[in-house]
N, C-alpha and C positions, 0 to 999 in steps of 0.2 A: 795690727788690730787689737792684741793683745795687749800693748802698751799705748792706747791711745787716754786721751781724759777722759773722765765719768761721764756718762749721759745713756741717753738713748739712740740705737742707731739700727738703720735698715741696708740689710745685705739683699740682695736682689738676682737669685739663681736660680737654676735649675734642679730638683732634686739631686743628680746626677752631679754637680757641680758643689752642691752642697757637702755631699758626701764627700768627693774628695776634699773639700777645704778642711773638712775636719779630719781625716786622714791625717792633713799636711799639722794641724794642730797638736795632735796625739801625744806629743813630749811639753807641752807650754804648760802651763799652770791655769789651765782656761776649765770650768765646767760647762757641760754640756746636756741639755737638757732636750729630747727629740720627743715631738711630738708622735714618730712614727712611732718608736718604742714605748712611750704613753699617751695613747689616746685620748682624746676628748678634749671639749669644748674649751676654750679660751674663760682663764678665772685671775684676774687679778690678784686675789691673796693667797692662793696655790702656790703661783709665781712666786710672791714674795719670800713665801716660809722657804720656800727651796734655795732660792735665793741667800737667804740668813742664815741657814744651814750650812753652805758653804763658804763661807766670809772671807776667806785668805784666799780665795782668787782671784786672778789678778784682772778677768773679762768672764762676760755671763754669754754663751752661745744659746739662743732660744731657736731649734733650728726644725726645720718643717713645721713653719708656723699656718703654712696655708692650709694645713688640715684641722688646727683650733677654729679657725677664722670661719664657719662654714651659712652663715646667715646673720638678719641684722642684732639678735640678741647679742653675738657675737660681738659685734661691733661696739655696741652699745655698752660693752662691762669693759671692753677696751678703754672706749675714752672715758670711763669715769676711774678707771687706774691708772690714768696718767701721771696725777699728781705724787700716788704713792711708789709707784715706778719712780721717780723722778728727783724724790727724795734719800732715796737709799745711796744714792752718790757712787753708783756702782756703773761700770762701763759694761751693757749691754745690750747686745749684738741682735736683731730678729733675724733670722734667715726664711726669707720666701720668696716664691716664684712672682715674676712679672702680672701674673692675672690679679694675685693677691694685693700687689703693690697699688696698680690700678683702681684696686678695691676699696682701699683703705682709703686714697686719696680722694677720694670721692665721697667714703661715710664716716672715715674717723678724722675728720678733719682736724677733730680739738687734740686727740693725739699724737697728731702728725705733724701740727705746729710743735711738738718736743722732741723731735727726732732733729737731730744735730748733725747728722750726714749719711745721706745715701750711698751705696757703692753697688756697685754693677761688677756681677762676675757672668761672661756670655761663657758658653761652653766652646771647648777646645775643638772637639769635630761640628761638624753642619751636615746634617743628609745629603742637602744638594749636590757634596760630593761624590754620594754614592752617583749620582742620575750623568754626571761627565762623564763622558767615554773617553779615556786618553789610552794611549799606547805606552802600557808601564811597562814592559820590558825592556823597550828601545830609548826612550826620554825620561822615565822618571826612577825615583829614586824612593821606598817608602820612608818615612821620619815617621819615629817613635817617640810621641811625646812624652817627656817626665810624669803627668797624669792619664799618659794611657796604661790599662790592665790588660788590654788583651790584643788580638792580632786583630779584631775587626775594628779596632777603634784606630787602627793607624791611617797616616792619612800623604794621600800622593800626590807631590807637588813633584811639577819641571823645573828640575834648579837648573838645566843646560836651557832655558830660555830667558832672555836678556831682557823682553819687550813680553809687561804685563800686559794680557787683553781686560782693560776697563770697564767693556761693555758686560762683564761676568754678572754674578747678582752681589749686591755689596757684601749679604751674610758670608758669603766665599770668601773673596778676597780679603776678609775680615780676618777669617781662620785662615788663610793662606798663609796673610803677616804673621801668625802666632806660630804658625808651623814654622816659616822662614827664620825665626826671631828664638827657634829650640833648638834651629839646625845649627845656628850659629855658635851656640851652647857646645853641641859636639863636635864643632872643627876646633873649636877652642879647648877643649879637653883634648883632644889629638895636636896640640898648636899649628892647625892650619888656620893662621889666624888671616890670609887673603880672602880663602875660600869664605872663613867668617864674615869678613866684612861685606864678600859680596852678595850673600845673602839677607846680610841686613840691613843693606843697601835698598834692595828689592824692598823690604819690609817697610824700609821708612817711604819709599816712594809711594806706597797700598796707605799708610796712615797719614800722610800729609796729603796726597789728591782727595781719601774719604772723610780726615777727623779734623783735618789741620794740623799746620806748625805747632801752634801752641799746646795742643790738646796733650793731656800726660801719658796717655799711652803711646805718643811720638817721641815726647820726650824720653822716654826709656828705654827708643830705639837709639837716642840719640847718646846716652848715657852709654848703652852697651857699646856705642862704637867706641866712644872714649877709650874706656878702658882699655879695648884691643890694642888702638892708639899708646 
């Protein structure tokens, strides 16, 4: 993200999920600019001065933007900054939640015609997991994912079950694969590289039955096995 071309570009998460992305940033050469940390209303030549003030970086993180965004004034200073956005030939990133996305697509149309790629980042855990009742002592096993912080954010999968149940809700089995797809990360740091594969095995089965063959985030199941390979 950091070394992509200039433009404009929409990140698509959760607060939660924001946060950690810049976390994972913290060493790159990137500015970041949080709306949580400065409040208020969305302004185009705000943006800009900040912007130019920082010039040797190498991406612009604009991140909880769905707190600028909060009515149609909002909207409206947006798409008349597009061009100036646009021109600065700087590669910058929006971060905002899904409702905001929605939002825009709908009232900043002329903006959003200059947005040159969306990206989707879904969060790691799902509640729904809280609401299964499985027997973790006996069948499961907890996984702690590289962007968990704490003991409630871990999350319980049956790695000793062979046969996924489908009929689950897709958001699950969504974060199952991510879960499956971290565990494999740790057999592989230990080189149980069987175990690895057979876990991401599982994973690619949850993303080819939901996303497809083709879809990229199969392909990176598909990649990971490689290399184990």
């Amino acid at each position: 993200m950091n070394d992509s071309d200039d433009g404009l570009f929409f990140l698509i998460a959760s607060e939660r999920m924001q946060r950690e992305i810049i976390v994972h940033y913290e060493t790159s050469n990137v500015a970041v600019y949080d709306y949580k940390k400065n409040p208020g209303s969305y302004a185009g030549n705000h943006l800009e001065e900040w912007i130019n003030g920082q010039a040797d970086a190498d991406a612009y993180f604009i991140v909880n933007f769905q707190l600028a965004i909060q009515n149609d004034e909002d909207i409206k200073r947006l798409n008349f900054s597009r061009d100036i956005l646009s021109r600065l030939d700087k590669n910058i990133v929006f971060f905002m939640t899904q409702n905001t996305d929605n939002k825009l697509a709908k009232g900043a149309y002329d903006f959003y015609s200059y947005i040159k790629f969306r990206i989707f980042f879904e969060d790691e855990f799902v509640d729904a997991f809280a609401s299964q009742q499985y027997d973790i002592i006996n069948d499961f096993h907890i996984i702690n994912t590289d962007l968990s912080a704490t003991k409630n954010e871990s999350i319980y999968v049956n790695s000793n079950q062979d046969d996924i149940d489908f009929n689950q809700p897709k958001e699950l089995l969504l974060s199952m694969a991510i879960s499956f797809v971290n565990k494999s990360q740790q057999y592989q740091n230990d080189f149980q590289y069987n175990d690895a594969l057979s876990v991401l095995f599982k994973a690619l089965d949850i993303r080819k039955k939901l996303l497809g063959a083709k879809h990229p985030d199969t392909a990176a199941v598909y990649h990971k096995i490689s290399l184990i390979y």
